[in-house]
matplotlib code that plots the C-alpha trace (Angstrom):
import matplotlib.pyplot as plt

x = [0.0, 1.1, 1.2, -0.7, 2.4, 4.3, 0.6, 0.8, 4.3, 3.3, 0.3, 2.4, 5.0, 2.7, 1.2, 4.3, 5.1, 1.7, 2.3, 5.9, 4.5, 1.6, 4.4, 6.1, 3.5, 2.9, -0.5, 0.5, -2.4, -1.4, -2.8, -0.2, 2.6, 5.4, 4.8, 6.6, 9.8, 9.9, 13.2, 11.7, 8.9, 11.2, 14.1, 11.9, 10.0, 13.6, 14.2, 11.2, 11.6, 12.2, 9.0, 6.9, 7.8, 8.2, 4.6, 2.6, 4.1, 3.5, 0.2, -0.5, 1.4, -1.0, -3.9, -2.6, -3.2, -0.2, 1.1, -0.3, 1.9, 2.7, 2.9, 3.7, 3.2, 4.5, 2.3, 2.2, -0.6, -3.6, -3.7, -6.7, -8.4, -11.5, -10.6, -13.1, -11.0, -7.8, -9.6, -10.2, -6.2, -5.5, -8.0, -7.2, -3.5, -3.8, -2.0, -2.1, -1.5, -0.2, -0.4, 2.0, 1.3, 4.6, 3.8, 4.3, 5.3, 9.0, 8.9, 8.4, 10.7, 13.4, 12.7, 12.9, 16.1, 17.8, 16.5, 18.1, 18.4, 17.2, 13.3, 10.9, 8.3, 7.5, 6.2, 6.2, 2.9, 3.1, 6.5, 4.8, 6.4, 7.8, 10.1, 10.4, 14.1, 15.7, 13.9, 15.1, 18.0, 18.9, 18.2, 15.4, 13.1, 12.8, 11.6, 8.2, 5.8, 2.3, 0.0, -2.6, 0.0, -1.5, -5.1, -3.0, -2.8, 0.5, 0.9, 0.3, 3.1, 6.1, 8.8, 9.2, 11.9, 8.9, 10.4, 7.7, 4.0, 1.2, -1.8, -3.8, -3.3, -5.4, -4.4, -3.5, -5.1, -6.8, -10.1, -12.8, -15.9, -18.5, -20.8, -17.7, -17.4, -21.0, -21.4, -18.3, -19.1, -15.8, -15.1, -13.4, -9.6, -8.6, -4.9, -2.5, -1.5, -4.6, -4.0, -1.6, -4.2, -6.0, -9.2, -7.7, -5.5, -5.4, -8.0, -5.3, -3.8, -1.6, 0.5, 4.5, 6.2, 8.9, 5.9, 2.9, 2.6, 0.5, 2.9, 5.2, 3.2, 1.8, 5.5, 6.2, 3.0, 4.2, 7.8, 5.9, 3.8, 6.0, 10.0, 12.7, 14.5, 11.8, 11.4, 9.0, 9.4, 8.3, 9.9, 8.5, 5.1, 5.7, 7.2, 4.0, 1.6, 3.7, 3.3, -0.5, -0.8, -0.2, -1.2, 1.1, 0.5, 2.5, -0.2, -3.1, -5.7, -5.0, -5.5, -8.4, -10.1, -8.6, -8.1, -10.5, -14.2, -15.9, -15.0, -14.8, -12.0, -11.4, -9.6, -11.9, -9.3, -7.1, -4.7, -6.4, -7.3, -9.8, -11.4, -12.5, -15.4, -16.8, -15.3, -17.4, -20.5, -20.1, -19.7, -22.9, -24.8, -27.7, -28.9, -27.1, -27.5, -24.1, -21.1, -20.2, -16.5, -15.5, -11.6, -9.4, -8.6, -5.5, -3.0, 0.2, -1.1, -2.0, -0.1, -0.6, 0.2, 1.0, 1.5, 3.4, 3.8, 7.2, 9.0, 11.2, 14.7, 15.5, 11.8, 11.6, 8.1, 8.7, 6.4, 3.5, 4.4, 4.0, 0.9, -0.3, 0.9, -1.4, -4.3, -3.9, -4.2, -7.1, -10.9, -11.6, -9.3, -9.2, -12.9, -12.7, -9.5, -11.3, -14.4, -11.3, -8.6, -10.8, -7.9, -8.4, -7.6, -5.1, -6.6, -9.0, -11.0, -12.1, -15.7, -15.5, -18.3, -21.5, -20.4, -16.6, -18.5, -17.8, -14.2, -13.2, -9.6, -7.4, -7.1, -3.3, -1.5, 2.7, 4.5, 8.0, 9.2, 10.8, 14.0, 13.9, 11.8, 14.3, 17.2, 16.0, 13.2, 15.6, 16.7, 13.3, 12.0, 15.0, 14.8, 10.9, 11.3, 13.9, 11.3, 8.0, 9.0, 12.2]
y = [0.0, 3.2, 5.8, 8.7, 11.2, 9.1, 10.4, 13.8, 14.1, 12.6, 15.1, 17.9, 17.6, 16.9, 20.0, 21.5, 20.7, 21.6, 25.2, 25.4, 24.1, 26.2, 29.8, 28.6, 29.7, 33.1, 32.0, 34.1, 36.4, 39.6, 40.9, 38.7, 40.9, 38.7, 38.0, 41.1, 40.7, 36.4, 35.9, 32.5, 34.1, 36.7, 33.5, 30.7, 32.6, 33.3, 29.4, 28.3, 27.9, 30.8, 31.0, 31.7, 34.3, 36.1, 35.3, 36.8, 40.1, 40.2, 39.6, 42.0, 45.3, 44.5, 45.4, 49.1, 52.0, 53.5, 57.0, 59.6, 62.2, 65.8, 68.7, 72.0, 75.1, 78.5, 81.7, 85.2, 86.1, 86.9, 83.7, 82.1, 78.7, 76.9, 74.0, 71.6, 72.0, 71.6, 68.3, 66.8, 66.7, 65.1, 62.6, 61.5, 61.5, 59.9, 63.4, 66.2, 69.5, 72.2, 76.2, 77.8, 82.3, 83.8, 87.1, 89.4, 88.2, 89.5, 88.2, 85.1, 85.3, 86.1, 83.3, 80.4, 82.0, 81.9, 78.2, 77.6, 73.7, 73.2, 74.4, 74.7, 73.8, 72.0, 74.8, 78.6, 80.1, 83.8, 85.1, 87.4, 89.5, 92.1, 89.5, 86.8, 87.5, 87.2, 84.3, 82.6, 84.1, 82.4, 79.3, 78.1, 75.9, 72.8, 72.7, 71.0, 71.7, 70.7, 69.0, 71.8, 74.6, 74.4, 75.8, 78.7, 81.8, 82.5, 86.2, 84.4, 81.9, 83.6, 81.5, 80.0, 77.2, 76.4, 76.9, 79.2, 78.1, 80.6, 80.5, 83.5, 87.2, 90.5, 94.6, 96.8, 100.6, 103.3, 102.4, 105.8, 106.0, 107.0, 108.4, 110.9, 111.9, 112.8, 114.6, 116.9, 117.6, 115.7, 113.9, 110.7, 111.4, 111.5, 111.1, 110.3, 114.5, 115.7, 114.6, 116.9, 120.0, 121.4, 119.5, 116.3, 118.0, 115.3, 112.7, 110.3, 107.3, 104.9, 102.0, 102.2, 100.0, 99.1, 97.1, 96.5, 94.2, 96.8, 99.4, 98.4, 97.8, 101.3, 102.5, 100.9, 101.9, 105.5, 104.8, 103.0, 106.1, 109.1, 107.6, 108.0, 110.1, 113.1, 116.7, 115.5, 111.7, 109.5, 111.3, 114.8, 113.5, 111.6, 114.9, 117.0, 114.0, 114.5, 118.6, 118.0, 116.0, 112.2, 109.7, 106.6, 103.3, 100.1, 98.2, 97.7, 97.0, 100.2, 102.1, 100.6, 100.3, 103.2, 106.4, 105.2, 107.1, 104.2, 102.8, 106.0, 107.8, 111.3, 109.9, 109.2, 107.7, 104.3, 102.7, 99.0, 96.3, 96.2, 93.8, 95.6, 97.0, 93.1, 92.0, 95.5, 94.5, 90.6, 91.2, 94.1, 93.2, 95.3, 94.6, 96.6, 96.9, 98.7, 98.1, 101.2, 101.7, 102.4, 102.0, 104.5, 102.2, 105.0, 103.2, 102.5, 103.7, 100.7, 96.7, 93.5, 91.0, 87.6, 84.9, 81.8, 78.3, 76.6, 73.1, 74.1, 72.5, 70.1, 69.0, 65.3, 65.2, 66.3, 63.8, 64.5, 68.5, 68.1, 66.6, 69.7, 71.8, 69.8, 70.2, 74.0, 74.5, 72.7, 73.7, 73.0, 75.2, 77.6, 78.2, 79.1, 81.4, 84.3, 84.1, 83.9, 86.0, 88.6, 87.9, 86.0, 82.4, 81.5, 78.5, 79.5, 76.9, 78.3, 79.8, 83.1, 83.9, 86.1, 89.5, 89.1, 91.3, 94.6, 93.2, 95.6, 94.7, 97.3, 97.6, 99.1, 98.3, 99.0, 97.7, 97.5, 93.5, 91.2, 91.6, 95.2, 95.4, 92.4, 95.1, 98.4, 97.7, 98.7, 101.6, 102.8, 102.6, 104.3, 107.2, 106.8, 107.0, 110.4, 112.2, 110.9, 110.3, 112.3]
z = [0.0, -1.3, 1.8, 2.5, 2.0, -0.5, -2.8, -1.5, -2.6, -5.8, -6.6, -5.7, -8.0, -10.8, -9.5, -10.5, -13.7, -15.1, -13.8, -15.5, -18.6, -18.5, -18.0, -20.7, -23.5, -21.8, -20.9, -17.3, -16.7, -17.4, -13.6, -12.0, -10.5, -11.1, -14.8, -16.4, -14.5, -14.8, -16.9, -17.8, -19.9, -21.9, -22.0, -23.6, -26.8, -27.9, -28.0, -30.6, -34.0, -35.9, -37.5, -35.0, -33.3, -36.7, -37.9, -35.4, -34.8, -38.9, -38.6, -35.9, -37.4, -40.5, -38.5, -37.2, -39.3, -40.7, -38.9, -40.7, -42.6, -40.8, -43.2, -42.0, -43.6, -43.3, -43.9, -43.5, -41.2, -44.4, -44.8, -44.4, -45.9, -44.6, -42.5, -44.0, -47.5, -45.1, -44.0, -47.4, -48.0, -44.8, -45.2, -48.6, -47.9, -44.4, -42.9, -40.6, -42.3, -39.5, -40.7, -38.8, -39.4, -38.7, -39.3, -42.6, -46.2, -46.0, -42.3, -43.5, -46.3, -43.7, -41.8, -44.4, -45.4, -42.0, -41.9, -45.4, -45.2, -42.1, -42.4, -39.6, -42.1, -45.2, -47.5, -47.5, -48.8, -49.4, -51.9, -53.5, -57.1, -54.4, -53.0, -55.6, -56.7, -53.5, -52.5, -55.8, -55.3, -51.9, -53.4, -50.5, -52.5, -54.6, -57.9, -58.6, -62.0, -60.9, -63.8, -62.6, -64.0, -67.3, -65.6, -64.7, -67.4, -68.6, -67.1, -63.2, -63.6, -61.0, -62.1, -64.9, -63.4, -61.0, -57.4, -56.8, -57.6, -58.1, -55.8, -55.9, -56.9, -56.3, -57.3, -54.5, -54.9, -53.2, -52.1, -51.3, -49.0, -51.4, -48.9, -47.3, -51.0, -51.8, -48.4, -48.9, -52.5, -53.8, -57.1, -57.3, -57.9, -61.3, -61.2, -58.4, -59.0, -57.9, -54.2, -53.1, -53.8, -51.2, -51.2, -50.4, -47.7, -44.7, -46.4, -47.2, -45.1, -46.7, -45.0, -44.4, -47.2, -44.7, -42.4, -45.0, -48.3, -49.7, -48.6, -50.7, -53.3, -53.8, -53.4, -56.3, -58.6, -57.9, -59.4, -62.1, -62.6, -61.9, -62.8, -60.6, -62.4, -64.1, -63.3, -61.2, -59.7, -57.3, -54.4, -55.3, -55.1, -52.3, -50.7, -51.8, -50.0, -46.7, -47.4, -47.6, -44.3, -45.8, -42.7, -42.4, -41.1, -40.0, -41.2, -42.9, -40.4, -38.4, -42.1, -42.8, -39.1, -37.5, -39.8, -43.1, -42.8, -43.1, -40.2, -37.7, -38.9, -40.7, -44.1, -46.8, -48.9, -48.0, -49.5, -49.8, -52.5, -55.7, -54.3, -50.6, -52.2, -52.5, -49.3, -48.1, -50.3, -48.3, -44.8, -44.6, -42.1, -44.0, -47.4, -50.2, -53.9, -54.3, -52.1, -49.7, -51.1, -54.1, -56.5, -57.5, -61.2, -62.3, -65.5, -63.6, -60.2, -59.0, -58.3, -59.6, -56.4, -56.8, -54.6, -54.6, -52.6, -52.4, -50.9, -48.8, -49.5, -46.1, -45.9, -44.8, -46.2, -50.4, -51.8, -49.3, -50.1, -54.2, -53.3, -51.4, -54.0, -56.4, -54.4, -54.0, -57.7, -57.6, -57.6, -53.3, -52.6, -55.5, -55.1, -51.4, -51.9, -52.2, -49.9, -47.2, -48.8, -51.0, -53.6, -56.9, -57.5, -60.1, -61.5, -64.3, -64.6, -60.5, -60.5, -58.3, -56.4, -57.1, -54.7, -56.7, -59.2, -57.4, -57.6, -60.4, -62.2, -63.5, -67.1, -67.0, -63.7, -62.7, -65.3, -63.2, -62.8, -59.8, -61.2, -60.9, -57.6, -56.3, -56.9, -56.6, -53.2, -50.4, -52.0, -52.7, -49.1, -48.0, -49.8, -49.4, -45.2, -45.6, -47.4, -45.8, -42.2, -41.4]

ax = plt.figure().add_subplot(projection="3d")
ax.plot(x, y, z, "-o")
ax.set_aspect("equal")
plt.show()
């Protein structure tokens, strides 16, 4: 006769082995507080056969979804897209698209240039035709031609090697409050001349072309329309506008919403964009038949503006990049480009919206180039800030 302990000994150590057997699978509950730290269950998965250890980790990373792509975009701060037509990239190329503002156009500009290899983004949106040439220049981008290039009209395309892709474009000019006008008996100007006579004395505000896109701009249409080197230039007239109380801005927004009439201010006259009047006719919160601004259209006295995408060169992300350019030439984001922006889109094929007709274009504006803005721009806002602010 067996005896009673010689069994218990017996069903003990069978006891035993089933539980090592049992570890040896990783079957351990996953609650037990011993089970991460056991050597036995890291030691033993290492010592089967090749092929199994190998198949299931397959089959498992098969079933997670693949990271999505980060795209990072650098603007200046006008820019402005709806987020459902940001959403429709990054859901059909399985990536989050960040839009990093960082402040003006030539701030911007600066920027990518100091991070020249080493970018902070992806893409810079925002090189306009004032600042072209030195952006192609310090060499900052890569080249891509989008298939959606051939929507664009010839007299849009930037740059011809493709560095720089055109997205949208509007005409900077003086903008009048039509109401101001009819209540002081005025006449819409003319000619640039006729604003240094007396009835326009202190009815003008304009923004600094050292601090404001626009600024700049309307520096330019005034070399454009008086020379640099007449009997009576750019700087003369810009001298007679100080003489008959010119008021200038940093910026645009102060202009427009601080010293223009229509918003509380004395100056019936801003320096703005041809397509304010719609933006004006849009955002009424009365009904209107006619919006309350109105263009100054003068040949030469007013800007063509374009602006341009680019990859930045260092990007980690090209591929996913081309693809954004591709879907900024096309229609979803064309078409909401100037409900946002109040600037034109570049693709032609784009339909505009109804109010866009108050969004006159001028038949004849500056005809001066990048290449000669590119070389002549500092100069010109020197000599620009000794006779207007000193």
């Amino acid at each position: 006769m067996i005896k009673s302990t010689t069994i218990s000994a017996i069903i003990t150590l069978l006891a035993l082995l089933v539980l090592t057997a049992c570890g040896g699978d990783g079957d351990t509950p996953s609650t037990s507080p011993t089970a991460a730290p056991k050597p036995a269950a890291t030691a033993k998965p290492a010592a089967k056969p090749a092929a199994e250890p190998t198949a299931k980790p397959t089959a498992k990373a098969t079933s997670v979804p693949a990271k999505p792509g980060e795209l990072v975009v650098l603007t200046n701060d006008s820019f402005d897209i709806g987020e459902e037509i940001i959403a429709q990239f990054e859901e059909a190329n399985n990536a989050k698209v960040t839009i990093q503002k960082a402040g003006s156009s030539g701030a911007v500009l600066n920027r990518a240039i100091l991070e020249k290899g080493n970018p902070s983004g992806d893409l810079l949106y925002g090189v306009d035709n004032t600042f072209l040439s030195r952006a192609l220049r310090e060499d900052i981008f890569i080249q891509y031609e989008s298939d959606l290039i051939d929507n664009v009209p010839a007299q849009f395309i930037l740059d011809d090697t493709f560095h720089v892709t055109p997205v949208d474009y509007g005409y900077v000019n003086l903008n009048y409050d039509i109401a101001y006008l009819e209540e002081n008996g005025l006449t819409t100007p003319t000619s640039l001349e006729v604003l240094t006579q007396p009835e326009w004395d202190g009815r003008l505000v304009v923004e600094n072309p050292a601090t404001s896109t626009p600024g700049l701009a309307f520096l330019i249409a005034t070399v454009s329309y008086f020379g640099e080197d007449d009997d009576y230039d750019y700087l003369d007239y810009w001298a007679d506008l100080r003489a008959n109380n010119l008021a200038v801005k940093d910026g645009w927004s102060e202009a427009y919403y601080t010293d223009f009439s229509k918003y509380g201010g004395d100056r019936p006259l801003v320096l703005s964009y041809a397509t304010s009047p719609a933006a004006e006719f849009f955002f009424s919160e009365v009904a209107l038949e006619e919006p309350p601004t109105g263009n100054v259209l003068l040949d030469k006295a007013t800007f063509l503006q374009i602006e341009g995408i680019g990859i930045l060169k260092g990007t980690d992300n090209e591929d996913l990049a081309k693809k954004f350019i591709d879907f900024v030439l096309d229609r979803p984001f064309q078409e909401d480009i100037p409900g946002r922006m109040f600037v034109y889109p570049v693709n032609s094929e784009a339909e505009l919206p109804d109010y866009f007709r108050f969004a006159e274009v001028p038949s004849a504006p500056a005809d001066i180039g990048p290449d000669t803005i590119d070389a002549k721009r500092d100069e010109w806002i020197d000599e620009w800030t000794s006779v207007v602010l000193r």
